[in-house]
Residue frames relative to the residue before (quaternion, step in Angstrom):
aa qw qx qy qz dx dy dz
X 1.0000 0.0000 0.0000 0.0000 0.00 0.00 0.00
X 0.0006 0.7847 -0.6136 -0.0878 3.50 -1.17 0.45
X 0.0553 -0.8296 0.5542 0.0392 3.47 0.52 1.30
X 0.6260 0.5240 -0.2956 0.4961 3.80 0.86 -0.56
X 0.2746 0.9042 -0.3271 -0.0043 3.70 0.67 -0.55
X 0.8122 0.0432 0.1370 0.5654 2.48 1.79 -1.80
X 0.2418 0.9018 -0.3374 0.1199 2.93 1.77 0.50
X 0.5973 0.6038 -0.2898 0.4411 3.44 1.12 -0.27
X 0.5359 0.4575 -0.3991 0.5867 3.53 1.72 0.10
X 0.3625 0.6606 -0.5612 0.3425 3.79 0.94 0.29
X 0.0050 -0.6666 0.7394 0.0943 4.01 -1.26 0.02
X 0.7709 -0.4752 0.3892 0.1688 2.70 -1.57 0.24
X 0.6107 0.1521 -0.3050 0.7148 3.83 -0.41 1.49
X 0.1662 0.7661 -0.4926 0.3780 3.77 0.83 0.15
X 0.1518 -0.7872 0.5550 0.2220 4.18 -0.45 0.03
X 0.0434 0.6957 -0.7120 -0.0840 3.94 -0.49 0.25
X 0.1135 -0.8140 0.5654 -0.0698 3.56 -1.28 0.98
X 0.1919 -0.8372 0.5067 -0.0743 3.26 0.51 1.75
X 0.0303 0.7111 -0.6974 0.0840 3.69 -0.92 1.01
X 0.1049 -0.7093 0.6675 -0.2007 3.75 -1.31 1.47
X 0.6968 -0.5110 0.2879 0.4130 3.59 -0.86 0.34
X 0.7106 0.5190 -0.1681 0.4442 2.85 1.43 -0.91
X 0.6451 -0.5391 0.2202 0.4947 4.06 1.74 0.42
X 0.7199 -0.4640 0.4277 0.2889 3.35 -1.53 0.72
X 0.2802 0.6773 -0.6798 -0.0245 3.67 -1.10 0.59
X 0.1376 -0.6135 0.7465 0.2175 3.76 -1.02 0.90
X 0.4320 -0.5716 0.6957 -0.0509 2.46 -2.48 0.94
X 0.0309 0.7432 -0.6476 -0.1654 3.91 -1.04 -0.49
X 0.8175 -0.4163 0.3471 0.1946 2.28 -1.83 1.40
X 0.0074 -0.7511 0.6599 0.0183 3.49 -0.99 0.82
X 0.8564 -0.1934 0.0599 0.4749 3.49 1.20 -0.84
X 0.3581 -0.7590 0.5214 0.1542 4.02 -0.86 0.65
X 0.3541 0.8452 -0.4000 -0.0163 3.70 -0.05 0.56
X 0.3175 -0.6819 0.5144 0.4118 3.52 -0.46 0.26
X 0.0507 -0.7398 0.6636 0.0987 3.97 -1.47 0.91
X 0.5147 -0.5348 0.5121 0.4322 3.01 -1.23 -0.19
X 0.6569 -0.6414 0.2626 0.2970 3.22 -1.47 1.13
X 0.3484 0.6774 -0.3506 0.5449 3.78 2.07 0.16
X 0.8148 0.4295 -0.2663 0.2840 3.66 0.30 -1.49
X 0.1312 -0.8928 0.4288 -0.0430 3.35 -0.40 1.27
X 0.0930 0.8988 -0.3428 0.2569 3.01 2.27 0.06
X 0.8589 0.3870 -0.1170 0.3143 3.31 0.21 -1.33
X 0.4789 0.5614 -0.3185 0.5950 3.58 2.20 0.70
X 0.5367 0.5937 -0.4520 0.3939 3.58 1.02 0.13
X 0.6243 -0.4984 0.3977 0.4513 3.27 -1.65 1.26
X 0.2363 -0.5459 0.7971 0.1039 3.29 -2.24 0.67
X 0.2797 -0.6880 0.5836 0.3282 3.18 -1.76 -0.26
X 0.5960 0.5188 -0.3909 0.4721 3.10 0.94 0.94
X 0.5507 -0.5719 0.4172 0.4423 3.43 -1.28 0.17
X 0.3328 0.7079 -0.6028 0.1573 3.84 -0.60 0.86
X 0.4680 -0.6537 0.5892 0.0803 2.78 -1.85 0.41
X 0.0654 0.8436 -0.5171 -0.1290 3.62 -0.92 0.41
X 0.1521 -0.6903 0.6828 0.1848 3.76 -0.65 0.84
X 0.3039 -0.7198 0.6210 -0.0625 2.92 -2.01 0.52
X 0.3394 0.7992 -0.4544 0.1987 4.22 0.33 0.45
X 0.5559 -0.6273 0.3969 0.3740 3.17 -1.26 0.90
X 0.5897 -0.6507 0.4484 0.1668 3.35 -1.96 0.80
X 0.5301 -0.6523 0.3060 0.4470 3.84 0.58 1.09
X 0.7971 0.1619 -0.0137 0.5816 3.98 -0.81 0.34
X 0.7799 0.3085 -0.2444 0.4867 3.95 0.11 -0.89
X 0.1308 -0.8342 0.5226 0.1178 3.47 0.19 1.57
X 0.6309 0.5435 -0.4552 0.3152 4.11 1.49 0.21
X 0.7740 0.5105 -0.1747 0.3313 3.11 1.29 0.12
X 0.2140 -0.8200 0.5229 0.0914 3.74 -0.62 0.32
X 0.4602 -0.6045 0.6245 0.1812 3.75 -1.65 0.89
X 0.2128 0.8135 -0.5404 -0.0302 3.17 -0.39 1.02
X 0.1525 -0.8729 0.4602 -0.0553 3.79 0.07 1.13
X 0.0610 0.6824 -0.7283 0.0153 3.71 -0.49 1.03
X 0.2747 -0.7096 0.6271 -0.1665 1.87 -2.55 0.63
X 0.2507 -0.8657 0.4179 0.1145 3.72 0.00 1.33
X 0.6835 -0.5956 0.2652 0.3282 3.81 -0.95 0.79
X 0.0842 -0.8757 0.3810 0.2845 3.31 0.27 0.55
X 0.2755 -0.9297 0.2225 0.1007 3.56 -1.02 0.83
């Protein structure tokens, strides 16, 4: 599988729809950045519902896609 493939072609209002035993929630795009493979910033508590995915950056083993996403309502 390569569910990340292209995630960096996501923008912003973008939908991501996460499903878990526990049911389906879609989100939207809020942002697309590239971090360094250190920058964990983007795992710190919010006060909002959001999500954040993380995957490596093709060839550039210092870096990482790191793309959130707010509940959409």
């Amino acid at each position: 599988r390569n569910d990340f493939g292209k995630i960096h072609t996501l923008r912003s209002g973008d939908t991501i729809t996460f499903t878990t035993v526990l049911g389906t929630m879609t989100y939207s795009v809020s942002s697309v950045t590239k971090v360094a493979v250190t920058d964990t910033s983007g795992l710190s508590a919010t006060s909002d519902d959001q999500i954040t995915l993380y995957t490596c950056v093709q060839d550039q083993p210092a870096y990482r896609w790191c793309v959130k996403a707010v509940a959409a309502s």
